[in-house]
C-alpha positions in Angstrom: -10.0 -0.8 -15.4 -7.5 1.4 -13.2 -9.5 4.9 -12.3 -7.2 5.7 -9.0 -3.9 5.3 -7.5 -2.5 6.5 -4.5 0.5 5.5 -2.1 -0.5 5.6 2.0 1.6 5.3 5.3 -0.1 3.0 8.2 0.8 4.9 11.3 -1.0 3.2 14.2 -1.0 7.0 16.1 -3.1 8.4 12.9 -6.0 6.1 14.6 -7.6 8.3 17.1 -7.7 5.7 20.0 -4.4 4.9 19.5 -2.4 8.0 19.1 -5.0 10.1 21.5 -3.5 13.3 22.2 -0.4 12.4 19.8 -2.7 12.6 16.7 -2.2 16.5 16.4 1.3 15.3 15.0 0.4 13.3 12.1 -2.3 16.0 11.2 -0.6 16.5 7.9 -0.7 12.6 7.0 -4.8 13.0 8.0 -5.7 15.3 5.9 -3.9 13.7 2.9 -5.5 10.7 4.2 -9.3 12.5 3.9 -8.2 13.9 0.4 -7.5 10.7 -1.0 -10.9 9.6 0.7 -12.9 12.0 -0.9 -11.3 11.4 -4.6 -12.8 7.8 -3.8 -16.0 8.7 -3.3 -16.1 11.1 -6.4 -14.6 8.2 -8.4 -16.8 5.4 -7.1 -14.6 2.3 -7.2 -16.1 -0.9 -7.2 -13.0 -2.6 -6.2 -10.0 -1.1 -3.6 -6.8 -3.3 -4.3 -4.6 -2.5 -1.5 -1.2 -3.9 -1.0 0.2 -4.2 2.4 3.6 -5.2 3.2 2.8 -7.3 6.8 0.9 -10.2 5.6 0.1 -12.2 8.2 1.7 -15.6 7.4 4.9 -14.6 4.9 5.4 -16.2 2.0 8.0 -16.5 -1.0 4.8 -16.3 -3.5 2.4 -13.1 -3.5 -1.0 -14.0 -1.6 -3.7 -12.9 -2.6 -6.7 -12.7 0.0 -9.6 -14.3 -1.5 -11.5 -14.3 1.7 -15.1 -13.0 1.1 -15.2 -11.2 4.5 -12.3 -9.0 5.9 -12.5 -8.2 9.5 -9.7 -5.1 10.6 -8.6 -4.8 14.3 -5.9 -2.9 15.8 -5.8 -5.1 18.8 -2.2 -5.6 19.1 -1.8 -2.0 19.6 -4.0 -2.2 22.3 -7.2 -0.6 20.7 -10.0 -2.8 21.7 -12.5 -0.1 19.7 -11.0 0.3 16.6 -13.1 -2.6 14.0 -13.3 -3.0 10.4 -15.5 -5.4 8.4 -15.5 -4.8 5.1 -16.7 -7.3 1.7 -13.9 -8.6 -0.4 -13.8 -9.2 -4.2 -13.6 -12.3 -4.4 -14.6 -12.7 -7.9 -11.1 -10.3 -8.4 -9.1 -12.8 -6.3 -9.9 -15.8 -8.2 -9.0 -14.7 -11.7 -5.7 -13.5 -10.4 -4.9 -16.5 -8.7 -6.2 -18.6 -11.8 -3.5 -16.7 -13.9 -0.9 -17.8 -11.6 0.3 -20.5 -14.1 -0.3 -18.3 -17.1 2.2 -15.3 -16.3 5.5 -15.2 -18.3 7.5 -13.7 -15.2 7.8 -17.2 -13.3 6.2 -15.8 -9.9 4.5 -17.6 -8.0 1.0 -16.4 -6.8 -1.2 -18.1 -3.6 -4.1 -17.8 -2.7 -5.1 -17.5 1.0 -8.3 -17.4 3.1 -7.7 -15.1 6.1 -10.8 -13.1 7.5 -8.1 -10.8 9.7 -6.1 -8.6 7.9 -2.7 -7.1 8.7 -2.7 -3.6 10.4 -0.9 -2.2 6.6 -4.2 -2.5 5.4 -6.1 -2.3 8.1 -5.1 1.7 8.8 -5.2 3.1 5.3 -8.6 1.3 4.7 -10.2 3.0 8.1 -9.7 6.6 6.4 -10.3 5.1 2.7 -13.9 3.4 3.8 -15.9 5.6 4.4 -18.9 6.9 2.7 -18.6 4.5 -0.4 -21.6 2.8 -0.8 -21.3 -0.8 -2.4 -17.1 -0.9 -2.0 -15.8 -4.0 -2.0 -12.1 -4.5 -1.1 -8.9 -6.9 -2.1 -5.6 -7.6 -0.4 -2.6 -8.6 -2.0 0.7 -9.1 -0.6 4.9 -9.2 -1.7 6.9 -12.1 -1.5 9.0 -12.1 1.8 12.5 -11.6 -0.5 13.7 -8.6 -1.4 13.4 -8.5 -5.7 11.9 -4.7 -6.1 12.1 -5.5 -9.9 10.1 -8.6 -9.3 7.6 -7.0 -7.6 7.3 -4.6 -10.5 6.7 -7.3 -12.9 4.1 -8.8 -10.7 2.3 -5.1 -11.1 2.7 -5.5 -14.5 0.7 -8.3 -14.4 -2.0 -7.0 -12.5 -2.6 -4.5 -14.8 -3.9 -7.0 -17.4 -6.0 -8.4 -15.6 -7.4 -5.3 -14.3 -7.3 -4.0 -17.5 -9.7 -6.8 -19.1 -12.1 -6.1 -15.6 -15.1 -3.9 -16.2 -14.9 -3.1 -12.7 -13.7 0.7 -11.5 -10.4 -0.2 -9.2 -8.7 1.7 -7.4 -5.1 0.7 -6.2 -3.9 1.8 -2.5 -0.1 0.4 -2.0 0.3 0.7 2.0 3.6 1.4 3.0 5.9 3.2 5.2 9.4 5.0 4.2 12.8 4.7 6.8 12.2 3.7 10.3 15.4 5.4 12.0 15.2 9.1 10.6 15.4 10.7 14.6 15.8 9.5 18.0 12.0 9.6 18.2 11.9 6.2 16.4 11.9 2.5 18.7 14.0 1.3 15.5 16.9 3.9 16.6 18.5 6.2 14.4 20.4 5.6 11.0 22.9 8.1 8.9 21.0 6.6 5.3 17.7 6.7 7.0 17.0 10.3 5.3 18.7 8.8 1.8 16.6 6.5 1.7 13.4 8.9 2.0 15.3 11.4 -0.5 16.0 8.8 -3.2 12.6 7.1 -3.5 10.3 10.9 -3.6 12.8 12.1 -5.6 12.5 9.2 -7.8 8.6 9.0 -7.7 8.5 13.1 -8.5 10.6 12.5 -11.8 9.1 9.2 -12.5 12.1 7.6 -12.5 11.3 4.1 -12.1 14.7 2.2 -13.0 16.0 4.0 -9.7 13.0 3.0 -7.6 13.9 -0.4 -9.0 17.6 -0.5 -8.2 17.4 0.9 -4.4 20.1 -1.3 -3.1 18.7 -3.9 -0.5 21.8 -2.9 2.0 19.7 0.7 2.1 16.4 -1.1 2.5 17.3 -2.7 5.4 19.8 -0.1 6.8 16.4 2.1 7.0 14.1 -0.3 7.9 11.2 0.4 5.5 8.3 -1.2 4.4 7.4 0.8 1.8 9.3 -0.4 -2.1 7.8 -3.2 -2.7 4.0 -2.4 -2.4 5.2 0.7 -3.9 7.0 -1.5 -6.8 3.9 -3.2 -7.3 1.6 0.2 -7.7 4.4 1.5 -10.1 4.1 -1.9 -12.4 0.4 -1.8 -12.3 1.1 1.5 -13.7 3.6 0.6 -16.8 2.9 2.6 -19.4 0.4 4.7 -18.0 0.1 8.1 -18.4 -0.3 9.6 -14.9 1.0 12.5 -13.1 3.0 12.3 -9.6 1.4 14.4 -6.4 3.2 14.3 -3.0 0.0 15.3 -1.0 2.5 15.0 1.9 5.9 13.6 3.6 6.2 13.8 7.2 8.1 12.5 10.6 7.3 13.4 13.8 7.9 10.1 15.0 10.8 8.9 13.2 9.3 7.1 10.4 9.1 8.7 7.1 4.7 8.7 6.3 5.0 9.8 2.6 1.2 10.1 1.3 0.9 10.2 -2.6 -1.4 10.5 -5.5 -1.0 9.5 -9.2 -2.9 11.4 -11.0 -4.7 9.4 -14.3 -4.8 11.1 -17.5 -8.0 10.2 -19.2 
């Protein structure tokens, strides 16, 4: 069953050997980071679910990693120190891909084999690791199309099967808001950058999901984000659950909105 929920950024600067002396500036994002980390290890998941947005070969089905080994590297960015290896649920994996033809929604759902992971997860799961004895982890990844209200659905869906599990899981959608807030961002700068922001955490505060839902894709793309679907997808796992919103923090010192959030379960 569901016991945690939270929504995380993936800046590559929140990684010390990558943002060295620029880390002071995401400190805010950290510390959210190590809160969230430390209601993991007073839950004790025995399953982390986290969807990332940069799956590694895009797809018009959602993948599912059913690799029994994940290995994280941040190599690209040119950390050579930064590793991750880290057991998958692979037992997870397999009953959601075998109820890929058994969903009413008409989605597609692959399973893939891929030891590497994307850097979306790879980020979050460095802070969300640690000190959880036992942990295993699964990653699961949005179609490449733009259909928030699809990837809702496909949430929906996990949450039976997760429902039926007798495992703990917690769910961790990775994501990142606008991309062009400031002139501090590579991706430039963008007038519906900060609308974009605004509408989805004023959306998430009030729990209005139909507006999450019907972000128009001409914004999406206007701001660059990275963040609606896996968001979508944490939001339908959560359909008619009783859970309270916490916005542990929003921040952009670089450009690109890092919105950090909790929901909090109702027992």
């Amino acid at each position: 069953m569901i016991k945690f929920a939270a929504l995380c950024p993936h800046p590559p600067l929140a990684i010390p050997a990558i943002g060295q002396n620029n880390i002071t500036k995401l400190e805010t994002t950290i510390n959210s980071l190590q809160k969230i980390n430390d209601e993991l290890i007073s839950i004790k998941p025995d399953t982390l679910v986290i969807i990332s947005p940069h799956n590694q070969s895009p797809s018009t089905e959602f993948s599912v990693n059913a690799s029994p080994k994940y290995f994280g590297s941040l190599e690209n960015f040119g950390d050579l120190a930064t590793k991750l290896e880290l057991a998958a649920d692979t037992e997870l994996a397999e009953i959601i891909g075998a109820g890929s033809t058994k969903n009413t929604e008409n989605f597609d759902i692959k399973l893939i084999n891929e030891e590497k992971i994307d850097y979306g997860a790879t980020i979050p799961l460095f802070y969300l690791t640690q000190d959880i004895i036992g942990l295993k982890i699964l990653a699961i990844h949005p179609t490449i199309s733009y259909d928030p209200q699809k990837n809702y659905n496909f949430g929906k869906h996990l949450q039976k099967i997760f429902k039926n599990s007798d495992k703990k899981i917690a769910i961790v959608a990775s994501g990142d808001l606008s991309h062009k807030i400031s002139g501090d961002s590579p991706a430039g700068t963008s007038p519906r950058a900060k609308e974009f922001d605004h509408t989805l955490i004023k959306s998430l505060k009030r729990k209005k999901i139909n507006e999450i839902l019907s972000i128009d894709e001409s914004l999406s793309k206007e701001a660059e984000e990275c963040g609606l679907k896996p968001i979508a997808i944490l939001l339908g796992a959560l359909h008619h659950t009783a859970y309270t919103p916490q916005i542990l923090s929003y921040e952009h010192p670089f450009g690109i909105g890092y919105l950090t959030a909790e929901m909090i379960l109702k027992n």
